[in-house]
N, C-alpha and C positions, 0 to 999 in steps of 0.2 A: 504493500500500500504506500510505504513508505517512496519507493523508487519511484512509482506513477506521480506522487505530487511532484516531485522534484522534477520530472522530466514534465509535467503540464507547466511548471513557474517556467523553464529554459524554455519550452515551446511560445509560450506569454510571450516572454523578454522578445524573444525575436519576431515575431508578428505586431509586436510594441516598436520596436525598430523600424518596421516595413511604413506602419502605420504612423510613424514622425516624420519619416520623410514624406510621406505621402498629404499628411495633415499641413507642415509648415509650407505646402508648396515648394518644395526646394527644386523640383523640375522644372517650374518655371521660374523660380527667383535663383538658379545659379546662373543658368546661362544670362540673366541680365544683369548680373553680378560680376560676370566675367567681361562682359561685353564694357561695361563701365568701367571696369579697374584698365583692361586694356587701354582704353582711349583716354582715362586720366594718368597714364603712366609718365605718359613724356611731361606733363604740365606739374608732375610732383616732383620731381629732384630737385636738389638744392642748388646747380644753377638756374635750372626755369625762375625758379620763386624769385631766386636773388636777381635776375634781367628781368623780372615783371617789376620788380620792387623798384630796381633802375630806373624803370623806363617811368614807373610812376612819378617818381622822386626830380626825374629829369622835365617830366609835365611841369608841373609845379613848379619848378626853377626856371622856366620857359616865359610861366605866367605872371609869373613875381615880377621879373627883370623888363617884360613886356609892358608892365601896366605903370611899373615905376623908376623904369628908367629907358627902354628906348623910345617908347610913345610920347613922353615930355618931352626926350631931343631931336625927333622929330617933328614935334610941331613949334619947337623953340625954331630949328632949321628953316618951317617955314611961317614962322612970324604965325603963328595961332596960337590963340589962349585955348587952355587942356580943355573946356567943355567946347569949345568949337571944335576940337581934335576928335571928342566924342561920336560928336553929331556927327563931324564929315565919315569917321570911319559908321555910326552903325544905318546912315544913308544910303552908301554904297560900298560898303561890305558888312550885311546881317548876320551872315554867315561867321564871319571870323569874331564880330561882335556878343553875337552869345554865345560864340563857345568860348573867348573870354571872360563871361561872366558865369561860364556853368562847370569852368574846368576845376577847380578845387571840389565843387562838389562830386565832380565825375571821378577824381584823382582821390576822395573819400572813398566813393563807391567801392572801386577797384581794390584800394587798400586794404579794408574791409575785408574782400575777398582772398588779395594775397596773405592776408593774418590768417586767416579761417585758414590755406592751402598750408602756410608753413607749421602752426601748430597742429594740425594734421597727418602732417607727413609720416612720421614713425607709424600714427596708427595705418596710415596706407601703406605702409610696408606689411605689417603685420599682416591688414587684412589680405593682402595681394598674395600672399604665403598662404593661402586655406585652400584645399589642404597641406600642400607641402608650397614649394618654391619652385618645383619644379611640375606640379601637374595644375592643371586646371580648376576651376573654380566646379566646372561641369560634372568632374567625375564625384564630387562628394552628395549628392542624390545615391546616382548608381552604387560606391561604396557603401552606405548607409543598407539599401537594401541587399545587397551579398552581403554584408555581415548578418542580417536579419535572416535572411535565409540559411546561412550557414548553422545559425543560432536552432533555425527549426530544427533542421536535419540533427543535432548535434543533442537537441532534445530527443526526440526520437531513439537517437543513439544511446542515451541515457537507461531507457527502455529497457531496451532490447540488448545491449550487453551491458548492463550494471556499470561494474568497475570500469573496464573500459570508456565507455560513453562519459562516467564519472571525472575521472581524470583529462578526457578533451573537453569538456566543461570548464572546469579546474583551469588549467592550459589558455581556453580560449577567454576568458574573461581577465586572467588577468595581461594577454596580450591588450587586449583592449581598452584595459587600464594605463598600461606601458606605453604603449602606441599612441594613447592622447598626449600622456605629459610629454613622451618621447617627440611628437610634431609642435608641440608648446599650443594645443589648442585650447588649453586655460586662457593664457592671454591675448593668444591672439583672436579669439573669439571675443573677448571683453573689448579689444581694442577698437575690434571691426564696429561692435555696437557704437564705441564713442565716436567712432567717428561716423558711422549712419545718422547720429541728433545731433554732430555738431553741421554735418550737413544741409539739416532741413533749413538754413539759415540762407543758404545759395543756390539749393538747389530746387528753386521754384518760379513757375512761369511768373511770377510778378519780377522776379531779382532779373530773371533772364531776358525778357520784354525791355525793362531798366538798362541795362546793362546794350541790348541792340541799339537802341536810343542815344544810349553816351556814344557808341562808335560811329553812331550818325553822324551828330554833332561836333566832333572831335573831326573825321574825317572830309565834313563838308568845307570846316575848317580850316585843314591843311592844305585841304584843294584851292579853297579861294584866297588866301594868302599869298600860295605860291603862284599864280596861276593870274592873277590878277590884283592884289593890293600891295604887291613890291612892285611891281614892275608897273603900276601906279605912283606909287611913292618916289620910286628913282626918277622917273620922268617930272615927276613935278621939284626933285633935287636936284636935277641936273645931271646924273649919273645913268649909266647905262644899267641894266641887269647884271652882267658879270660885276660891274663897280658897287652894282647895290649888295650884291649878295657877300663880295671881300668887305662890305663897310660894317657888315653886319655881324659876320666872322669875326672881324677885329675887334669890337665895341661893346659887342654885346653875346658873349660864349656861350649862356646857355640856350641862348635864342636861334643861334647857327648852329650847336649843338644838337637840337631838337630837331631842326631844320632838315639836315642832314641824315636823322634818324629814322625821321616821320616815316618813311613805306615800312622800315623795319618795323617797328613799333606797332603800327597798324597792323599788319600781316601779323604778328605775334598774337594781339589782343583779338583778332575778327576770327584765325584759330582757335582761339581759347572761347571765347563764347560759342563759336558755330558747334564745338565741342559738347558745351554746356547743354547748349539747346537740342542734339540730337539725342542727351543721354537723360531728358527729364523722362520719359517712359518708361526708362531702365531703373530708376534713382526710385520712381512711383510705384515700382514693381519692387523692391528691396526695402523699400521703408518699412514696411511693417513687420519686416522678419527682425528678430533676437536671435546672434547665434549663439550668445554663452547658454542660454535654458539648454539649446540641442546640445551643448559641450557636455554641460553635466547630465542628461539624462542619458548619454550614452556613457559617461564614466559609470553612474549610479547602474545602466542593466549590465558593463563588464563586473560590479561588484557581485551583484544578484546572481548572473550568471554564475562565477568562481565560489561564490557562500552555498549555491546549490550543489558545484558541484563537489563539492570539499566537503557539504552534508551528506551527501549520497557516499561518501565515501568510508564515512562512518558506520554505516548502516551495515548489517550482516552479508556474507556471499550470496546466502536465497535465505529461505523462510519457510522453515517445516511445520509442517504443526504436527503435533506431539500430543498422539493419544495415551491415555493410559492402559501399565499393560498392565494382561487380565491375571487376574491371582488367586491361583489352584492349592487350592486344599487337598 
């Protein structure tokens, strides 16, 4: 009687098994799990972070030097007081006008987001290692249920040769105690969680919408700058385009700096969001998963498993029963 319990608990454990993968959804939340970590891999290393952080740092320094100190000596140049320097530029350049007036906020935005990317990072390493560093996101469903099954069978086994079955019991639970600590999916299951809710901070259609918006603006920017409000400006200083653009180098570095950057910059940032925005279905698909619960309930059935089978092992070879014998007078 004894052995049939223990072989119905190992049978349990492993259709428990079958049954969490199947209940957390992990057939459809790894492959969008994998799908995400692949396509945020290149934007999490620490040079990415640190040239986003750059390139932020160098906005800003663009927009400082612009508002308060080449824009006054250019309309010192040409004999205009600063609110007429206003008016002439946001008359006939709108463009470059508000995204002077919206780049700090844009350059918060962003910030915002590179903080979120850099204190995340370790955990995206973590997560990006489930199951190991070297397999996929995808095969931890599949796993889940071949250990479940193997758990049935192994039940079974239990049965049907006692000690035997007892002992790959024994065996198999505590591989699978070993096996978790041994791939560190203690923590790196914890990590992945912290960093699934420090995500929901960026990774939704309003941030991302926001976010399209600033490289608008930023971009409309660049374009009517270069493209029409120097080569405006030179003309009314007397200077050619190549002469506007060495006055500007010289005078004013972080302003040719930026100058000189813009397509990189751009290209960096319109990758990193077009990123963003293809991986919100994947991101909506993953939120609601917790992977440390599945960490510990699979330590917890390797425990059940090996206490089973280390009690079955206890138990006698077989189990006679023992009549009494008959007593002649």
């Amino acid at each position: 009687m004894q052995k049939r319990i223990e072989s119905a608990v190992v049978i349990l454990i492993g259709a428990g098994l079958i049954a969490l993968a199947l209940s957390t959804q992990l057939f459809t939340r790894a492959p969008a799990f994998e799908e995400l970590t692949d396509d945020f891999r290149p934007v999490m290393t620490n040079e990415s972070i640190a040239t986003m952080r750059s390139d932020l740092e160098g906005m800003g320094a663009m927009t400082t030097e612009m508002q308060t100190v080449m824009l006054p000596d250019i309309a010192a140049a040409l004999q205009m007081e600063p609110e007429a320097m206003s008016a002439y530029l946001e008359a006939n350049f709108p463009a470059t006008a508000r995204g002077m007036e919206q780049l700090p906020g844009i350059a918060d935005q962003f910030m915002g987001m590179n903080n979120t990317l850099s204190l995340q990072r370790e955990n995206f390493e973590a997560a990006d290692a489930i199951p190991t560093a070297s397999l996929p996101a995808t095969v931890f469903p599949w796993g889940l249920v071949a250990i479940g099954a193997v758990t049935v069978l192994v039940g079974i086994l239990v049965l049907r040769t006692a000690h035997i079955g007892s002992y790959v019991a024994l065996a198999l639970g505590i591989l699978m105690i070993g096996g978790a600590f041994l791939m560190s999916w203690p923590s790196k299951t914890s990590q992945a969680d912290d960093m699934n809710l420090a995500l929901r901070n960026v990774m939704t259609t309003e941030q991302v919408v926001g976010a399209q918006g600033a490289l608008a603006v930023v971009t409309d920017m660049g374009t009517e700058m270069q493209e029409q409000m120097l080569p405006a400006l030179a003309t009314n200083m007397g200077m050619t385009e190549p002469e506007m653009a060495s006055y500007i180098t010289g005078n004013y570095p972080a302003v040719g700096a930026m100058f000189e950057a813009m397509d990189d910059v751009q290209t960096r940032f319109d990758g990193m969001v077009v990123m963003m925005a293809a991986n919100l279905d994947n991101y909506d698909t993953i939120k609601p998963l917790s992977m440390e619960p599945i960490n510990w309930s699979f330590i917890a059935a390797g425990a059940l498993i090996a206490f089973a089978g280390g009690l079955a092992l206890l138990a006698p070879f077989s189990l006679k029963r023992h009549h009494p014998a008959a007593t002649t007078h």
